[in-house]
C-alpha positions in Angstrom: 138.1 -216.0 -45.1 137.6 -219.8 -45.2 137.6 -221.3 -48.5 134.1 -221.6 -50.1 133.1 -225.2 -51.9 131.0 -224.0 -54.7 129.1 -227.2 -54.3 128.3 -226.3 -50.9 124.3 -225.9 -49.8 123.0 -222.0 -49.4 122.6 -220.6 -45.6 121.7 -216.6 -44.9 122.6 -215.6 -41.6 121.0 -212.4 -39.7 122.5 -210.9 -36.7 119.8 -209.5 -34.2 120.9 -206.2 -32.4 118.3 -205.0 -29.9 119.1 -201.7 -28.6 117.9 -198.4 -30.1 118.5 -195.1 -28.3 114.9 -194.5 -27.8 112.3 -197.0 -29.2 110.0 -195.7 -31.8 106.0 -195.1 -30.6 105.1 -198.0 -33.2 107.5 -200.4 -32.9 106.6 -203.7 -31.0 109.6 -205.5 -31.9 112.0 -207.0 -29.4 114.5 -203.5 -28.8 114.9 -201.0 -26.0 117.5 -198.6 -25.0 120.5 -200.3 -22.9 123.6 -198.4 -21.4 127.1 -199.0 -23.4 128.1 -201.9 -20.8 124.6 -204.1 -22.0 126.3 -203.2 -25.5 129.7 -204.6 -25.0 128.3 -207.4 -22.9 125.6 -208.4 -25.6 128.2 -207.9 -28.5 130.6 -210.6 -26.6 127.9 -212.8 -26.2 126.5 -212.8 -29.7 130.0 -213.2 -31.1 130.2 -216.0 -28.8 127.2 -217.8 -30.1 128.5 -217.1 -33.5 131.6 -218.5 -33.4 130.3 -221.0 -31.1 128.0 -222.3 -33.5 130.3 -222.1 -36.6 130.8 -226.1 -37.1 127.1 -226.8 -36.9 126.5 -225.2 -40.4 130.5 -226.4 -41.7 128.6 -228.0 -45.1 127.3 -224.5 -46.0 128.1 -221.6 -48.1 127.0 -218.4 -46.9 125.3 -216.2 -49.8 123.7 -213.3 -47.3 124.3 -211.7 -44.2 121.7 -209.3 -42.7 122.8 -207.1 -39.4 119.2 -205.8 -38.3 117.6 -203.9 -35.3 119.8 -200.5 -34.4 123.5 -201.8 -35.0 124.4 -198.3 -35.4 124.3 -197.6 -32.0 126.5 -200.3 -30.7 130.7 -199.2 -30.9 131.5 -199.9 -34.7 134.3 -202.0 -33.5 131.6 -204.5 -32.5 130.5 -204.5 -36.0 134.0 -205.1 -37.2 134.6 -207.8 -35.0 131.8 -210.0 -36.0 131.6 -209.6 -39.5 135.8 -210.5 -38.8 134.2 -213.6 -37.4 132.2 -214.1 -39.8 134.8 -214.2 -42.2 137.0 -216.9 -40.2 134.4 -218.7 -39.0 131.7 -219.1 -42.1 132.7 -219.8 -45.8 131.0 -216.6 -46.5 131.2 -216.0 -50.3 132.9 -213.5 -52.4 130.1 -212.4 -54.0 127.5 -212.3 -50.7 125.2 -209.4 -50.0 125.5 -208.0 -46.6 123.8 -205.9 -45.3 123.3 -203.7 -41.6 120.4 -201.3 -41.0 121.7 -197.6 -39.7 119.3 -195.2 -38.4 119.5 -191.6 -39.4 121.8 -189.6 -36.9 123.4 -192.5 -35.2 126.5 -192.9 -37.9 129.1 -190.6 -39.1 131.3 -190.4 -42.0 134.1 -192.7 -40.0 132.1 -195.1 -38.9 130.5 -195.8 -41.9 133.4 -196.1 -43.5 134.7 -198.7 -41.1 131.2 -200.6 -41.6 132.2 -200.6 -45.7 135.8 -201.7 -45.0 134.8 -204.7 -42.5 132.6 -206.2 -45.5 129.0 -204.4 -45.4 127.9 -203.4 -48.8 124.4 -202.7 -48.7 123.0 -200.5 -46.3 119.2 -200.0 -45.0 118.4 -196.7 -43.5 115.3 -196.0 -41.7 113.7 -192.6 -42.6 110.0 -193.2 -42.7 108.8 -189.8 -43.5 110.8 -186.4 -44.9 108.0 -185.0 -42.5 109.5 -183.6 -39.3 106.4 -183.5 -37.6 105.3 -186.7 -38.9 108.6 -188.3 -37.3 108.3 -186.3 -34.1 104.5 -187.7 -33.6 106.0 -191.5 -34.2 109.0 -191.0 -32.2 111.5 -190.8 -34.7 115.0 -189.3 -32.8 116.0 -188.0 -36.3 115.1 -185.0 -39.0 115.2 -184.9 -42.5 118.0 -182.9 -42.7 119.9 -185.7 -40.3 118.7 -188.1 -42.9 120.3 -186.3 -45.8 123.4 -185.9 -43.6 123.5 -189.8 -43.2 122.8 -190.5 -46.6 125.1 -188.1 -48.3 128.2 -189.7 -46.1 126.8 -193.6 -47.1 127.5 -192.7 -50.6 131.0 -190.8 -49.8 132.0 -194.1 -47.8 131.3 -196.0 -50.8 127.9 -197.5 -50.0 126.5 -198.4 -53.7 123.5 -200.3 -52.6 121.0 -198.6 -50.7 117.9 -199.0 -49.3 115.6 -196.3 -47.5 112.4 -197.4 -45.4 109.1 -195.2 -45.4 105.8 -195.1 -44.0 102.1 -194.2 -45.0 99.2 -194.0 -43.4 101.3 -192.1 -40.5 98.8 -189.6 -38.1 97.8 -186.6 -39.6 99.3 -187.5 -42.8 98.0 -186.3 -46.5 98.2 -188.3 -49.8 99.8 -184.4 -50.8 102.3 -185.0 -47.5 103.3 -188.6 -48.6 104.1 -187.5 -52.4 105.9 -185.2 -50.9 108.4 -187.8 -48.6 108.5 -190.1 -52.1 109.7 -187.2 -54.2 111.8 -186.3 -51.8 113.7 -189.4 -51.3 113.5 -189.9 -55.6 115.3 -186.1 -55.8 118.0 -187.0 -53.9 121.3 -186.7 -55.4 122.0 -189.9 -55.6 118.9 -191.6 -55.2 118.7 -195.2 -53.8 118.6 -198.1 -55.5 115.8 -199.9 -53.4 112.8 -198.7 -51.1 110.9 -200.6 -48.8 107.2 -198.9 -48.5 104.9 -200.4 -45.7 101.4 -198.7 -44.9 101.6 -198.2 -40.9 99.5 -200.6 -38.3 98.9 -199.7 -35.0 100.2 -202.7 -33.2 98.4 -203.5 -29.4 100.8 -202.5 -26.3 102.8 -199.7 -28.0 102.0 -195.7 -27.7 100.9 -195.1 -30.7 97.9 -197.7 -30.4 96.9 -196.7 -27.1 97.2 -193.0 -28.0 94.9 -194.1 -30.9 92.1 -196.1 -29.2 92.1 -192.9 -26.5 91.1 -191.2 -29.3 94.4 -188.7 -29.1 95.8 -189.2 -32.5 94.3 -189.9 -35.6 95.0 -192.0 -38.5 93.9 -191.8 -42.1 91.0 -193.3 -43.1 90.6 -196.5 -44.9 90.7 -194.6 -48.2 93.1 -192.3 -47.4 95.6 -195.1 -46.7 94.5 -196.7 -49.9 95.3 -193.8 -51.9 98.7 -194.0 -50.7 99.5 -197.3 -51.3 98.2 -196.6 -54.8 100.8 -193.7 -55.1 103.4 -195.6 -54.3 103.1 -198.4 -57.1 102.5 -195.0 -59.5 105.2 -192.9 -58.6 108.1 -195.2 -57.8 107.1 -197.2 -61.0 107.4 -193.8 -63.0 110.9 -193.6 -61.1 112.2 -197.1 -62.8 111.7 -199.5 -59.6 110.4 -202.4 -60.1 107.8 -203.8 -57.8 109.2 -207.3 -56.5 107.6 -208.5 -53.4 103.8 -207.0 -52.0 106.1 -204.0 -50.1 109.3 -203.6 -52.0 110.5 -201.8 -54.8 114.0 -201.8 -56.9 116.3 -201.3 -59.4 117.4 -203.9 -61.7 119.2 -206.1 -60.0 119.0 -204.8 -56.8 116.5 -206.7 -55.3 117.2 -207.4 -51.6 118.8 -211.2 -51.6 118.5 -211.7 -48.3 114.7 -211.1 -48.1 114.2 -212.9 -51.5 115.7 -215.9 -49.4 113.0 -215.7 -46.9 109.8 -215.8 -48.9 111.8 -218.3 -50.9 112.3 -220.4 -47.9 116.0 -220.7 -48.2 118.0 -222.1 -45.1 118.6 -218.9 -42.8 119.9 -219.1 -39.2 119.5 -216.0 -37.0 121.8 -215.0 -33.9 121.2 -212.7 -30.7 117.9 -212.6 -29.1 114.7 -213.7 -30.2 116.3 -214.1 -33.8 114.4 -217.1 -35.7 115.9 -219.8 -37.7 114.7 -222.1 -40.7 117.5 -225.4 -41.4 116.2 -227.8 -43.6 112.8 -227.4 -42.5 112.9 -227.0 -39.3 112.2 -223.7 -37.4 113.6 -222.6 -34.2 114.1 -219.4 -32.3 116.3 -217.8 -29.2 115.3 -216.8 -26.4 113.8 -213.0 -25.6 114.9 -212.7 -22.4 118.4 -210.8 -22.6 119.7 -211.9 -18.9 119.4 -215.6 -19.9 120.9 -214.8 -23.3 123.8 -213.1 -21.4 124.5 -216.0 -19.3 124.2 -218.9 -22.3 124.5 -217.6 -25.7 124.9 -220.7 -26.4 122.1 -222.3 -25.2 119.8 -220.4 -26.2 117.7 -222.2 -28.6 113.8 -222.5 -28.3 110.7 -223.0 -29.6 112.1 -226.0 -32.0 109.5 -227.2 -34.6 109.6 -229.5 -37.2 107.5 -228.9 -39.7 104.7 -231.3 -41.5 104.9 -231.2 -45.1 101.4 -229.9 -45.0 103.4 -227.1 -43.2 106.2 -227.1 -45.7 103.4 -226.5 -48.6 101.8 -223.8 -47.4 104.8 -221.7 -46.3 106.0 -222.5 -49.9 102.6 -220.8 -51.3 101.7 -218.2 -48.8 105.8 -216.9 -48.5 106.1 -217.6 -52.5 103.1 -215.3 -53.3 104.8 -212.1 -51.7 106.9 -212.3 -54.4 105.2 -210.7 -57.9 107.5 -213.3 -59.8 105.0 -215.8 -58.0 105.5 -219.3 -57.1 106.6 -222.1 -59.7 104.2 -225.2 -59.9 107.2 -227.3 -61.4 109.4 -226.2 -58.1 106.2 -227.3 -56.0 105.7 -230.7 -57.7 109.6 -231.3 -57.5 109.3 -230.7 -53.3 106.6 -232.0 -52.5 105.4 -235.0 -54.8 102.1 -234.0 -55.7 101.2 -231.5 -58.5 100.2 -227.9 -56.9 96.7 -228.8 -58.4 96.1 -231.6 -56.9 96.9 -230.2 -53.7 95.3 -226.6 -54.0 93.3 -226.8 -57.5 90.0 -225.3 -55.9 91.8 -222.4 -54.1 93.5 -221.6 -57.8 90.8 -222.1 -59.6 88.5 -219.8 -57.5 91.4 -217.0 -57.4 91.7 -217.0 -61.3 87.8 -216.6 -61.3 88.0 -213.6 -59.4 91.3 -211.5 -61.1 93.1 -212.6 -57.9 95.7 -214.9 -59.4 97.1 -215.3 -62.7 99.7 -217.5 -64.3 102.4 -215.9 -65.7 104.6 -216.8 -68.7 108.3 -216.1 -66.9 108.9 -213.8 -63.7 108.1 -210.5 -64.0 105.9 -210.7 -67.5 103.4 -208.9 -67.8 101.8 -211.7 -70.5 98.8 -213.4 -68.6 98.6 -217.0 -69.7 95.2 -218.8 -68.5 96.5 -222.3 -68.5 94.5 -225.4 -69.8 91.5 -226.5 -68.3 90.6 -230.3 -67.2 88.0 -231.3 -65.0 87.2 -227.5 -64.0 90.6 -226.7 -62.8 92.8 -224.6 -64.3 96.3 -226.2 -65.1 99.8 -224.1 -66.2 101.8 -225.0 -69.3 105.2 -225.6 -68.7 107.3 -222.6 -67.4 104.9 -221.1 -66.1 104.1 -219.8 -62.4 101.0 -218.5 -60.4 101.2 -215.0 -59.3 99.0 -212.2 -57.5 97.2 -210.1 -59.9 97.5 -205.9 -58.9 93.9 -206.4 -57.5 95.4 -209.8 -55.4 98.2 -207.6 -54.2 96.1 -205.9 -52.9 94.4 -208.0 -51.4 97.4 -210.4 -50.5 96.2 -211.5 -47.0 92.5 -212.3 -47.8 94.3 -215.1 -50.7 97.1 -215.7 -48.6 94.7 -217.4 -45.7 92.9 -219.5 -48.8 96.4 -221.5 -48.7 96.1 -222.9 -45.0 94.4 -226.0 -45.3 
């Protein structure tokens, strides 16, 4: 492991793996299935790019690494061999969080502990629903019992941190059928330490949203999927996570880093295709096409943008406000110049009005603090941070938008 300059600026890197043994009836992100020869030739080419692009980001510590898509399906020597590189290659800190999504059914017992032993300490697993026939409809390859199976040899590996995905608003599925998956996944025997909850959305040009505008499956109702999204804060509150960001829940002190670093805006640089990049405020992303990607990992880069600090601003707010700790007016005025009041007073303002916003004392309080008011707009003491009420949570996107100017 190179030696790590405490002084040195934060970077997060995230490692895009495309392949999946059969892609899910929802999903619209960049995967498909590939033969094990695609594997091994897109696992020499993304640790090409990796090590090819080590002395670019030289003046950086890394504090997160994030292995996403399917890596589970690639050989697990692939895994070991890049987070190897990693290692040589980065000044990738002692104390960093890494972690590599697994699906149910696509690790076993050895391989996950040769993930553990090449550095991964945090795993994501993607059930969705303890619902057989729930994950059949959605195209899920897996079964509850598979996820137990998976789960069970995580913690036997000596996987501590854990994270396990699931969905609401899935076809045919009751409020009685979604308590169901939550106190499933809360009974374990070990249960984990963070869950990511997402409500689904049929997303245009994948089966599940042409099945659904023929008319073939049916989703739950507006209220129905509201319902759910209310029994989630309820039960998984009752469980002791804490709600940090609009779809994620934890432990103390188990709050996913690497995330926190995105809606944070923290330097991140993605490898593999179609993985996007923010350095220093500037945003760039690879290619899609895997054929081109083959040939030049390394020149792969596209889409380059620079971004205007009327750019910069409202990423800060609109990523910031995922976050239930809010965004810090103090931080904004330190960036950007100009007091978040100035900038956005009239947006606030209105939001406070209507128990969409709230200042907050520190993160996570639950003491609202209405600031002082001067010329009609409302202004924080010092400390203090603007946050989503419960009611702006949820309704994050319509407040969001307000922040685009």
């Amino acid at each position: 492991m190179k030696k790590t300059n405490g002084t040195k600026k934060e970077l997060e890197l995230y490692f895009h793996i495309p392949f999946c043994v059969r892609k899910c009836f929802y999903c619209d992100f960049l995967s498909a299935p590939g033969d094990e020869d695609t594997k091994d030739r897109y696992m020499e080419a993304l640790l090409t790019e990796t090590v090819g692009s080590a002395l670019q980001y030289e003046e950086y510590r890394i504090a997160s690494v994030f292995i996403g898509g399917t890596p589970s399906v690639v050989p697990a020597a692939h895994i070991v061999r890049l987070m190897a590189a990693v290692r040589d290659h980065y000044h990738l800190t002692e104390e960093a969080e890494v972690t590599m999504e697994v699906n149910p059914g696509t690790v076993s017992g050895e391989t996950l502990k040769m993930f553990r032993e090449a550095g991964i300490n945090r795993l994501s697993i993607g059930l969705q629903s303890a619902d057989d026939r729930e994950l059949a409809v959605i195209g899920r390859i897996h079964t509850w019992q598979q996820f137990k199976e998976s789960f069970r040899a995580a913690r036997k590996a000596g996987f501590a941190n854990i994270n396990v995905d699931i969905m609401s608003a899935l076809p045919g599925q009751t409020l009685s059928g979604y308590q169901d998956t939550l106190e499933k996944v809360l009974s374990l025997e070990e249960p984990p330490e963070h869950i990511s909850a997402y409500s689904l959305i049929p997303e245009e040009g994948t089966p599940l949203y042409d099945r659904y505008e023929k008319g073939i499956l049916e989703l739950p109702d507006e209220d129905a999927d509201r319902e759910m999204y209310q029994e989630t804060k309820r039960v998984l509150g009752r469980a002791g996570y804490e709600r940090y960001e609009i779809s994620n829940y934890a432990k103390k002190g188990y709050a996913c880093r690497h995330n926190c670093g995105y809606w944070q805006r923290k330097n991140y640089v993605g490898f593999g295709i179609g993985a996007a990049s923010l350095k220093e405020n500037v945003r760039f992303r690879n290619r899609t096409d895997l054929d081109g990607y083959l040939q030049d990992p390394l020149g792969c880069r596209e889409e380059v943008q620079v971004l205007s600090r009327q750019e910069q601003m409202e990423e800060f707010m609109f990523l910031g406000l995922r976050m239930t700790e809010g965004v810090s007016p103090a931080e904004f005025g330190h960036l950007f110049g100009h007091s978040m009041e100035d900038v956005y007073g009239k947006v606030i303002r209105n939001n406070v009005e209507d128990g969409l916003l709230q200042y907050l004392e520190e993160p996570n309080s639950d003491a609202v603090k209405p600031g002082s008011q001067e010329g009609g707009v409302v202004k924080p003491t010092d400390g203090m941070r603007l946050a989503l009420t419960d009611r702006g949570l949820d309704l994050s996107n319509y407040v969001m938008a307000q922040f685009l100017l």
